[in-house]
C-alpha positions as a Markdown table, in Angstrom:
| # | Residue | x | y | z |
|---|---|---|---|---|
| 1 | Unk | 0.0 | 0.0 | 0.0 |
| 2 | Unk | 1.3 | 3.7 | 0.3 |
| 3 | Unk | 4.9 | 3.8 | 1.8 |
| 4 | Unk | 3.3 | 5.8 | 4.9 |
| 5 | Unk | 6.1 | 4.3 | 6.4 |
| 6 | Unk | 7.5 | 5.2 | 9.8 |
| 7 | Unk | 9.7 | 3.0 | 11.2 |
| 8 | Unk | 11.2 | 3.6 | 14.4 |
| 9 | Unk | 9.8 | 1.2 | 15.4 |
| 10 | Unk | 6.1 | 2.2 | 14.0 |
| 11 | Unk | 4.8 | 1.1 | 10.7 |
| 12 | Unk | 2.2 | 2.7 | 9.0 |
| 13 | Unk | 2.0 | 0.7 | 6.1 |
| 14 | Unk | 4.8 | -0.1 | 4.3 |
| 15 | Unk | 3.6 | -0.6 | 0.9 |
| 16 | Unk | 0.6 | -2.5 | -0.7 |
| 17 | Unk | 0.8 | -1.0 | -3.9 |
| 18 | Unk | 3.7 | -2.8 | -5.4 |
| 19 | Unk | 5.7 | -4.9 | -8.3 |
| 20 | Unk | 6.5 | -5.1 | -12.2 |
| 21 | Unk | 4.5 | -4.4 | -14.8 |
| 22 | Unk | 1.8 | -5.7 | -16.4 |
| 23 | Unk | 1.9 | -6.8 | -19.9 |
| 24 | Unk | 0.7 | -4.0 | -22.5 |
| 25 | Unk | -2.1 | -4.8 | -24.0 |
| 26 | Unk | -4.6 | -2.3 | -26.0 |
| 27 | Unk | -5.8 | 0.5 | -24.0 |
| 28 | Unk | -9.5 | 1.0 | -22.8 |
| 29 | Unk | -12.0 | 3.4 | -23.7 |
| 30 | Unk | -11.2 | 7.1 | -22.5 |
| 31 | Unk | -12.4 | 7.7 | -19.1 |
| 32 | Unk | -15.8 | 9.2 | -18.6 |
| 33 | Unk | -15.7 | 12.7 | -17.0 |
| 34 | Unk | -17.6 | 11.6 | -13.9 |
| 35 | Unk | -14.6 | 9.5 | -13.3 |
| 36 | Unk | -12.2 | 12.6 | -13.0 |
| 37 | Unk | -12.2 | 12.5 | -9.2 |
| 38 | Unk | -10.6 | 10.3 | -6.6 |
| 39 | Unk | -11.2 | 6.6 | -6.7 |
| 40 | Unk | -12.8 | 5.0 | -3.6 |
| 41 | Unk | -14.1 | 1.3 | -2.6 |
| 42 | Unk | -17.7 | 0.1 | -2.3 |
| 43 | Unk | -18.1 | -2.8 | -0.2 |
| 44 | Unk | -21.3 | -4.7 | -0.4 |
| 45 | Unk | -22.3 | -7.2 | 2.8 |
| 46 | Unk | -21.0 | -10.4 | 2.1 |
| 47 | Unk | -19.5 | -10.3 | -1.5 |
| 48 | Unk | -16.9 | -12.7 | -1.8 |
| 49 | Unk | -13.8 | -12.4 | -4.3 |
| 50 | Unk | -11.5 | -15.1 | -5.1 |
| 51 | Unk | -7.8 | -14.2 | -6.3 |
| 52 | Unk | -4.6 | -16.4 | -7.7 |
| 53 | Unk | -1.9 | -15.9 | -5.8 |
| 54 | Unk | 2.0 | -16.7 | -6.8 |
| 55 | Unk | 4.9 | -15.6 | -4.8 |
| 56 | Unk | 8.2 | -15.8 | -5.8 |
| 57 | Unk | 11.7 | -15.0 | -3.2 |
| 58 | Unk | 14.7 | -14.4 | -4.9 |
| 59 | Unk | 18.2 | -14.3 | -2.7 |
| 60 | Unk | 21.9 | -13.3 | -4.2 |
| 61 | Unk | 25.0 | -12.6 | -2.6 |
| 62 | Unk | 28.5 | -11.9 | -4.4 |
| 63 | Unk | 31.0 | -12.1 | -2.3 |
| 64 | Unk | 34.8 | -12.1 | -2.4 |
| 65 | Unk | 36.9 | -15.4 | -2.5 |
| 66 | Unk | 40.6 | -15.8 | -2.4 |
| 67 | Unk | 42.6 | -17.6 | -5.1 |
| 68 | Unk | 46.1 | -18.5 | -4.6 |
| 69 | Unk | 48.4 | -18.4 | -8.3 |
| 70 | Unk | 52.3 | -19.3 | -7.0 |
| 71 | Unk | 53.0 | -16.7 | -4.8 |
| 72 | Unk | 50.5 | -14.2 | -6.1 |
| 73 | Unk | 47.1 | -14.1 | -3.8 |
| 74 | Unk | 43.8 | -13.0 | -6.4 |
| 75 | Unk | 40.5 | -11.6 | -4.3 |
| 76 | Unk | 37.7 | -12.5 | -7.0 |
| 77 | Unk | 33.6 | -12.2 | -6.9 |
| 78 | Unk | 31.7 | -15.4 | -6.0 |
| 79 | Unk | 28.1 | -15.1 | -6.8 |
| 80 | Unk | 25.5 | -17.1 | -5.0 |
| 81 | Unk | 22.1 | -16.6 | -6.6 |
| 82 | Unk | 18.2 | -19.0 | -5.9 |
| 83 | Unk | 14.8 | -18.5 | -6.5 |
| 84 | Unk | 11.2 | -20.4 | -4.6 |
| 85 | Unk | 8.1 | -20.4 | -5.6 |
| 86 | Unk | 4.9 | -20.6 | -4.2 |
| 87 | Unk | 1.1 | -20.6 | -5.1 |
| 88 | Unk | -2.1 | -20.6 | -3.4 |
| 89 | Unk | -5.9 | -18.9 | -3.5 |
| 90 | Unk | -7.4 | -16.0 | -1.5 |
| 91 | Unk | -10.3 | -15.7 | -0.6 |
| 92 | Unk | -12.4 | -11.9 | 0.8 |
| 93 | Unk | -15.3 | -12.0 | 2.0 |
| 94 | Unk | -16.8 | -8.9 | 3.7 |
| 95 | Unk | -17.7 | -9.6 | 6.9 |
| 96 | Unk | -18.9 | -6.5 | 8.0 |
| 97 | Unk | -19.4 | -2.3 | 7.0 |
| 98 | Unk | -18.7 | 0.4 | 9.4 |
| 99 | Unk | -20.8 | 3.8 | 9.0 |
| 100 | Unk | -18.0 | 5.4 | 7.2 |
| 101 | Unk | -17.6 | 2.9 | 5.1 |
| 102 | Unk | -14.7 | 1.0 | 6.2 |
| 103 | Unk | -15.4 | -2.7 | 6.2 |
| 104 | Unk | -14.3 | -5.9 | 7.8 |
| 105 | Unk | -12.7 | -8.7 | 5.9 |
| 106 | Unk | -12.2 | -12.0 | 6.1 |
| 107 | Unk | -9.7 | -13.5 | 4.3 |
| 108 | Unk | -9.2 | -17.5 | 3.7 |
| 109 | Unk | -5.8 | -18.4 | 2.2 |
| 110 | Unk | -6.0 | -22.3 | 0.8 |
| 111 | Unk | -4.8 | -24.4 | -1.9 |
| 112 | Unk | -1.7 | -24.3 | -1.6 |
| 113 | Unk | 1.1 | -25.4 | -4.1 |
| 114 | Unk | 4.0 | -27.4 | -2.9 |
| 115 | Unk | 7.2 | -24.9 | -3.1 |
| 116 | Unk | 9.8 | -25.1 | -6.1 |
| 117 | Unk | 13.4 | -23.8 | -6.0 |
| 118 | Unk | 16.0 | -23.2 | -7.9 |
| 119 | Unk | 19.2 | -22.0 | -9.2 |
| 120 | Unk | 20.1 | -19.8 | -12.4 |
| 121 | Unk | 23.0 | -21.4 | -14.6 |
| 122 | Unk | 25.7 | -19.0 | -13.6 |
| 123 | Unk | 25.1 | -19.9 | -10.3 |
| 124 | Unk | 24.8 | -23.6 | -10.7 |
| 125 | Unk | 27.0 | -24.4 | -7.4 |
| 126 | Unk | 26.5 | -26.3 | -3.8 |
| 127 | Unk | 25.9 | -23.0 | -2.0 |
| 128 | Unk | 23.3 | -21.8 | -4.6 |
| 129 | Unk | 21.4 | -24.9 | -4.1 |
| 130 | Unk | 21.5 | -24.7 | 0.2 |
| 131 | Unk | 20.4 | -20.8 | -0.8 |
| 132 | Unk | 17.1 | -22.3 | -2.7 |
| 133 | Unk | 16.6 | -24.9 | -0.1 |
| 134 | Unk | 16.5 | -22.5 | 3.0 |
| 135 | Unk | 13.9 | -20.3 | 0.8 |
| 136 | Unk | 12.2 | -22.9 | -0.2 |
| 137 | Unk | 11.9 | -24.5 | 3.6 |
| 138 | Unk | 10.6 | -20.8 | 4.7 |
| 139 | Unk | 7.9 | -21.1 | 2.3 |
| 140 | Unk | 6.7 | -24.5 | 3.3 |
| 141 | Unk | 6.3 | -23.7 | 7.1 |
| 142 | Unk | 4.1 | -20.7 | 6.1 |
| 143 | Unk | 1.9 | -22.4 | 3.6 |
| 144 | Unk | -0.7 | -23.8 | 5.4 |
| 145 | Unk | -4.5 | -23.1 | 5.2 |
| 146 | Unk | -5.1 | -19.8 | 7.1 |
| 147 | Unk | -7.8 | -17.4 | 8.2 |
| 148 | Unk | -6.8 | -13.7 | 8.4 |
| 149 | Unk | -9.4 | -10.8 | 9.9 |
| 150 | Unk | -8.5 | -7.0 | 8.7 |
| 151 | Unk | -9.7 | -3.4 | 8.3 |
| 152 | Unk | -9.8 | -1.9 | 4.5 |
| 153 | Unk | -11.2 | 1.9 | 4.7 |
| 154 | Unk | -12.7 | 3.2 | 1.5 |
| 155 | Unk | -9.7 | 4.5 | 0.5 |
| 156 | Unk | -8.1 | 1.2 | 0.6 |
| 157 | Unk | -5.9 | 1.6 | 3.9 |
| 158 | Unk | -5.4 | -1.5 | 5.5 |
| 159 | Unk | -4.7 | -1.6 | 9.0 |
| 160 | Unk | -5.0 | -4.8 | 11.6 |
| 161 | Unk | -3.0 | -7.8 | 9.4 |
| 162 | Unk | -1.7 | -10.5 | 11.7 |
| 163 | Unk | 1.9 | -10.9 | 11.1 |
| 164 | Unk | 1.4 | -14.5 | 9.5 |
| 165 | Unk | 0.0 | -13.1 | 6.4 |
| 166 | Unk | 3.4 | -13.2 | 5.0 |
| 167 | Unk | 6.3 | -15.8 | 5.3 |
| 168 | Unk | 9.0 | -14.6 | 7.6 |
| 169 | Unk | 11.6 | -13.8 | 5.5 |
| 170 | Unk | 15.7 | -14.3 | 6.1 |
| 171 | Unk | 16.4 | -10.5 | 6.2 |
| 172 | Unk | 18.5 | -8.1 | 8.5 |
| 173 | Unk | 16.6 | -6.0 | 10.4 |
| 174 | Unk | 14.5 | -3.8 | 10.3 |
| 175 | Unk | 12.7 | -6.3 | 8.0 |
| 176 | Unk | 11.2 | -4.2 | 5.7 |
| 177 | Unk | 10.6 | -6.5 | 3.0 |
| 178 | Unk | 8.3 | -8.9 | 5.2 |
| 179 | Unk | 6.8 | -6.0 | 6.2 |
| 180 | Unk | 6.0 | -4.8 | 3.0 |
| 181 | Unk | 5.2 | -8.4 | 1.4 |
| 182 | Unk | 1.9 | -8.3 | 4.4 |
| 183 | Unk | 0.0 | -6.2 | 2.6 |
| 184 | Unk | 1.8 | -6.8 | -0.7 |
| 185 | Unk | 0.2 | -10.1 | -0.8 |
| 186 | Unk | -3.5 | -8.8 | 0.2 |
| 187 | Unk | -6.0 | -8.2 | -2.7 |
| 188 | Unk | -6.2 | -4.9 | -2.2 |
| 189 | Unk | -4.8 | -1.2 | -3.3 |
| 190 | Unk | -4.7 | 2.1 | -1.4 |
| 191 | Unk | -6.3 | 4.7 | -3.3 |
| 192 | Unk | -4.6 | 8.2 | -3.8 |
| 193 | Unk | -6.5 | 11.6 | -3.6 |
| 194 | Unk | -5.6 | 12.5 | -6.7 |
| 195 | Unk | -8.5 | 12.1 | -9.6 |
| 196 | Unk | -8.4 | 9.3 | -11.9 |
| 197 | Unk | -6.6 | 11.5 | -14.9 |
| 198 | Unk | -4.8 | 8.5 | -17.1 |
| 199 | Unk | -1.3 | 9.9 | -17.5 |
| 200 | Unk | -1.6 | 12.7 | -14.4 |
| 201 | Unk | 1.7 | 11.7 | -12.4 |
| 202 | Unk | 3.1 | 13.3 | -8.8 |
| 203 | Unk | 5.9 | 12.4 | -6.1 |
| 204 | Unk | 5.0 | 12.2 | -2.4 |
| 205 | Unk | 8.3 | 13.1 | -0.2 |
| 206 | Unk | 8.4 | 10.5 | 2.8 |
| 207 | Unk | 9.7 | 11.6 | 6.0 |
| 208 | Unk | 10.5 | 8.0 | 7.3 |
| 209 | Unk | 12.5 | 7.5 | 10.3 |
| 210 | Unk | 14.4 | 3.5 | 10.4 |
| 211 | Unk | 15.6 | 2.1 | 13.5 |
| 212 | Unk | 19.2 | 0.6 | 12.8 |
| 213 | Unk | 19.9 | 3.4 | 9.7 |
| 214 | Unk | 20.8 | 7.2 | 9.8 |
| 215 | Unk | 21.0 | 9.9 | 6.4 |
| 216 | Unk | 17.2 | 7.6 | 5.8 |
| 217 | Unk | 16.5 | 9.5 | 2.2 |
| 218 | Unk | 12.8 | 7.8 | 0.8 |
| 219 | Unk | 9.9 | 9.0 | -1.5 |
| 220 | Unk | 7.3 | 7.6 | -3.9 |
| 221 | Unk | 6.1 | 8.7 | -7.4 |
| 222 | Unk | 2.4 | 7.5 | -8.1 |
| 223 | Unk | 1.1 | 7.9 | -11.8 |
| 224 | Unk | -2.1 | 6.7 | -13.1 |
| 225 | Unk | -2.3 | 4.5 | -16.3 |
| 226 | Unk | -4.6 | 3.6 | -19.0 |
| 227 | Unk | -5.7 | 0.0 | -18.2 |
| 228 | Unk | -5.9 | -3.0 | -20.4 |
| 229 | Unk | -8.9 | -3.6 | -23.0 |
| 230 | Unk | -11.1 | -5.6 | -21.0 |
| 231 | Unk | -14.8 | -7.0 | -19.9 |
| 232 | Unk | -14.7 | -4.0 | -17.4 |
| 233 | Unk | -14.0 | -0.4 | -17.0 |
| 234 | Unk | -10.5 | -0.1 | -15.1 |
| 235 | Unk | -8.0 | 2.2 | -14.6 |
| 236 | Unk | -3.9 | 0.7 | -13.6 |
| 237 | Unk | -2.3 | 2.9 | -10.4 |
| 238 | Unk | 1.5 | 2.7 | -10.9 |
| 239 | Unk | 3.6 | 3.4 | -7.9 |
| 240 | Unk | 7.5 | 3.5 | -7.1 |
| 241 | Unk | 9.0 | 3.5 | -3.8 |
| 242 | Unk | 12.3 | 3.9 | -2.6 |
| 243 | Unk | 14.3 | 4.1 | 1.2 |
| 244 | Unk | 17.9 | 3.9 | 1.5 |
| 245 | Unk | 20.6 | 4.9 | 4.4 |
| 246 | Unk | 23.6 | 4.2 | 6.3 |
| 247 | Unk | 23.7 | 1.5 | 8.5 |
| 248 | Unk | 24.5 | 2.0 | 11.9 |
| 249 | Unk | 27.7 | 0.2 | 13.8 |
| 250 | Unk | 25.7 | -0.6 | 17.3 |
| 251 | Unk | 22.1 | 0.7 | 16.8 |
| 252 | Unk | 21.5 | -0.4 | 20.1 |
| 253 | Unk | 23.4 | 2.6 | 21.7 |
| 254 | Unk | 21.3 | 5.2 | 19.5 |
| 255 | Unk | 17.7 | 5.4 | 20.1 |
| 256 | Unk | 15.6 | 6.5 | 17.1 |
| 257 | Unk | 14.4 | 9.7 | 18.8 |
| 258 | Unk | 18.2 | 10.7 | 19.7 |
| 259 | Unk | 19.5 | 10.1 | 16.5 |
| 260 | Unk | 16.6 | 12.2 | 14.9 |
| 261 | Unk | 18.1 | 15.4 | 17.2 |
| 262 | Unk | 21.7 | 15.0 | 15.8 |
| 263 | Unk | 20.7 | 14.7 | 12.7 |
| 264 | Unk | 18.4 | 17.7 | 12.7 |
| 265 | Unk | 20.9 | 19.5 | 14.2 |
| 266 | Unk | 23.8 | 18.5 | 12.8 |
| 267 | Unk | 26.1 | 17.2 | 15.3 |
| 268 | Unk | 28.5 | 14.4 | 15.1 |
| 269 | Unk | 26.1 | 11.3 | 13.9 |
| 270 | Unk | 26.3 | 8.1 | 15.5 |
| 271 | Unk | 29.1 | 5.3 | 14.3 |
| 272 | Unk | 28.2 | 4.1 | 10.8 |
| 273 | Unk | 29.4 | 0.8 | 9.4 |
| 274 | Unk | 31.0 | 0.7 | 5.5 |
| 275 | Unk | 27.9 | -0.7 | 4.4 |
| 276 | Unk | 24.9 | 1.2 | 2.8 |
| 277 | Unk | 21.2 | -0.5 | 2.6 |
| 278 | Unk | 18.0 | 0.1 | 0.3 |
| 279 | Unk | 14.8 | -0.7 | -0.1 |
| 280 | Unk | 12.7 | -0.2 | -3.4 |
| 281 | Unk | 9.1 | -1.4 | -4.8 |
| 282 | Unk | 7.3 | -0.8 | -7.6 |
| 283 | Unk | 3.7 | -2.2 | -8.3 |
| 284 | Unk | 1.0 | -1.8 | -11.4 |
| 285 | Unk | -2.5 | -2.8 | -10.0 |
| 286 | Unk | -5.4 | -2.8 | -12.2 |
| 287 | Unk | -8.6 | -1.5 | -10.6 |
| 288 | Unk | -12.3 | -1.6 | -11.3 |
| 289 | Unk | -13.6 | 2.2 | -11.8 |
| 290 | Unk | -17.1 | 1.4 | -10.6 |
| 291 | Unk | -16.5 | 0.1 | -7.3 |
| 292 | Unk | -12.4 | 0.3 | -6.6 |
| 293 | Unk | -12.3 | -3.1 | -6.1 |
| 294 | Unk | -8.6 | -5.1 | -7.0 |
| 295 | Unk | -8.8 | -7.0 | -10.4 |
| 296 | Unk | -5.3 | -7.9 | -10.9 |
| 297 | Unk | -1.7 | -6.9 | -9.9 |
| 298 | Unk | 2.1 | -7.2 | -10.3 |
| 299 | Unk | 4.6 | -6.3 | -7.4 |
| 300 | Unk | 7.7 | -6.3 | -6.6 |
| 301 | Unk | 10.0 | -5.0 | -3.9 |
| 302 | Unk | 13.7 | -5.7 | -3.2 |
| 303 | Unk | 16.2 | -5.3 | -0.6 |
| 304 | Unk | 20.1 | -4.4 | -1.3 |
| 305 | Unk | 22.8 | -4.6 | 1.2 |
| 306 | Unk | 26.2 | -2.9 | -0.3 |
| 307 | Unk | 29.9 | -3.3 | 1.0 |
| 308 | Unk | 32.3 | -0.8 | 0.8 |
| 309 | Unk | 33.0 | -2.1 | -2.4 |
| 310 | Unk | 30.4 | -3.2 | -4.3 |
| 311 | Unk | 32.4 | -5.1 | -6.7 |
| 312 | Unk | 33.0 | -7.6 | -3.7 |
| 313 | Unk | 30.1 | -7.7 | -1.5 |
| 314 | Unk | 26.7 | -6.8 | -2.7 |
| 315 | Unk | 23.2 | -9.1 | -1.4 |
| 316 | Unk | 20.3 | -8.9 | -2.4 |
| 317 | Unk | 16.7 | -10.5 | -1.4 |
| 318 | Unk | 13.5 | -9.7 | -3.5 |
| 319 | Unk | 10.3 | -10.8 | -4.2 |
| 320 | Unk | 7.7 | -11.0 | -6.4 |
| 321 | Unk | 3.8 | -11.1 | -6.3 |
| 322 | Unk | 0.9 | -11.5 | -8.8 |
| 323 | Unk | -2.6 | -11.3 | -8.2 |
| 324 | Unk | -5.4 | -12.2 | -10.7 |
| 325 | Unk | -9.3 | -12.6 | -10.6 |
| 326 | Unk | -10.2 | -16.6 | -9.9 |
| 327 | Unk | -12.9 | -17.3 | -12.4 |
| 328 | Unk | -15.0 | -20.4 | -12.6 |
| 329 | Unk | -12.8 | -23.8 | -12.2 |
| 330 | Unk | -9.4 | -21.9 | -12.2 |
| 331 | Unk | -9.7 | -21.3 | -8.4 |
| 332 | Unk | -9.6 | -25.3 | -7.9 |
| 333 | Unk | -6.5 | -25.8 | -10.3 |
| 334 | Unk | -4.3 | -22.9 | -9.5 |
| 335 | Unk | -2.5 | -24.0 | -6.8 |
| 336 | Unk | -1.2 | -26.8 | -9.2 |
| 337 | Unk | 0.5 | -25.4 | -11.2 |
């Protein structure tokens, strides 16, 4: 959702909308004028969607490795790279509507594929396939039938998701990736202010605050987008988000609220260590213009921890999620494939 992100240790909501793009196809029908004004949700007592969920994880580390030639020692780049996979069907059913039209949903995750992993060829080695197992083995303890309760406000905020929603990821903290993948994987968008003007883009400045980082730079650029030719008027929301800073040496000795005083007044920051972290997502979601409601979706978010020298230590964990509209039968076979 939007990157109203503030982690210090508070999260807003780090980011359901989210990923890469969705195929181009031919554009829809111009956008009647009653539609140039913000998009909002309608929820209706007890409608019930079913989505196609697939998740992929993605882990890569280069590192450095010795060689010894004679008497000559050669530092050279060892790359490590594995992928999992994992499918299943969601389930929303609206539970309940609040007078301001917030509602209540239920959500029933089932049908779960077994996990896959595996390695690309330039990384066809022993620790590459231990890399695939271990994601592989995170997925499979999380994917088991599940019932998750949440608030969605009709601007699509999401607030109350249990911290199961996701898989618990193998990330340094703060974990901002699982953090972002719990509402990345919900079938849901928030909904800007801005009309629904195909085209119309803007940036939003974050002011985000993370607990083990300092010089935290972050913002998000939104832009609406002609959707897809399709059975139903729809409009695609595209929206990039980025955080990156220093990392800290001991965050331990250097509460958030400390650090934000030196750094706003310029006195000698805290300890850094030689490496430098990021966080960046980008998602397309295609949504109905008659009621708000999700049709399909493609997001993606990565993590990037840098060395001092990035030729010889760079790792990276990402992942991957698409959503799509279960119709008919496909609900039963999707998570078979």
């Amino acid at each position: 959702m939007r990157a109203a992100i503030l982690i210090a240790i508070t999260v807003g909501s780090i980011g359901a909308r989210h990923a890469v793009p969705l195929q181009q196809t031919q554009a829809a029908p111009a956008l009647p004028a009653s539609q140039a004004k913000p998009l909002r949700r309608t929820f209706h007592m007890g409608e019930e969607t079913r989505y196609r969920v697939q998740l992929v994880v993605r882990s890569r580390r280069d590192e450095p490795a010795t060689a010894k030639t004679g008497a000559d020692t050669n530092v050279n780049t060892v790359k490590h790279a594995a992928e999992a996979r994992l499918a299943w069907i969601a389930s929303e059913r609206v539970v309940s509507i609040g007078p301001d039209g917030a509602a209540r949903i239920r959500e029933q995750l089932e049908h779960f594929s077994p996990p896959t992993h595996s390695q690309p060829d330039d990384a066809d080695d022993a620790e590459s396939a231990k890399l695939g197992a271990a994601l592989a083995r995170i997925l499979s303890d999380w994917a088991h039938d599940r019932t998750l309760e949440f608030r969605v406000g009709a601007g699509g905020p999401v607030s109350g998701v249990a911290a199961e929603g996701a898989p618990k990821l193998d990330e340094t903290a703060p974990p901002l990736l699982t953090l972002w993948l719990n509402h990345a994987l919900r079938p849901l968008a928030t909904l800007p202010e801005q009309p629904v003007r195909p085209g119309d883009s803007w940036q939003e400045p974050r002011r985000i605050h993370v607990a083990e980082w300092m010089g935290v730079q972050a913002g998000e650029t939104d832009e609406w987008l002609e959707a897809p030719a399709g059975d139903r008027a729809a409009v695609r929301l595209h929206v990039m988000q980025e955080i990156s800073g220093r990392v800290l040496d001991n965050p331990s000795r250097f509460p958030a609220r400390s650090r934000e005083k030196e750094e706003n007044e310029r006195d000698t920051p805290p300890p850094t260590s030689s490496k430098r972290e990021s966080f960046s997502a980008e998602s397309f979601s295609t949504l109905a213009l008659d009621d708000g409601r999700l049709l399909a979706a493609t997001r993606a978010a990565r993590t990037d921890i840098v060395g001092p020298d990035p030729r010889r230590f760079r790792a990276s964990l990402s992942v991957q999620v698409e959503i799509g509209l279960c119709l008919g039968s496909e609900c039963e076979a999707a998570g078979n494939r």
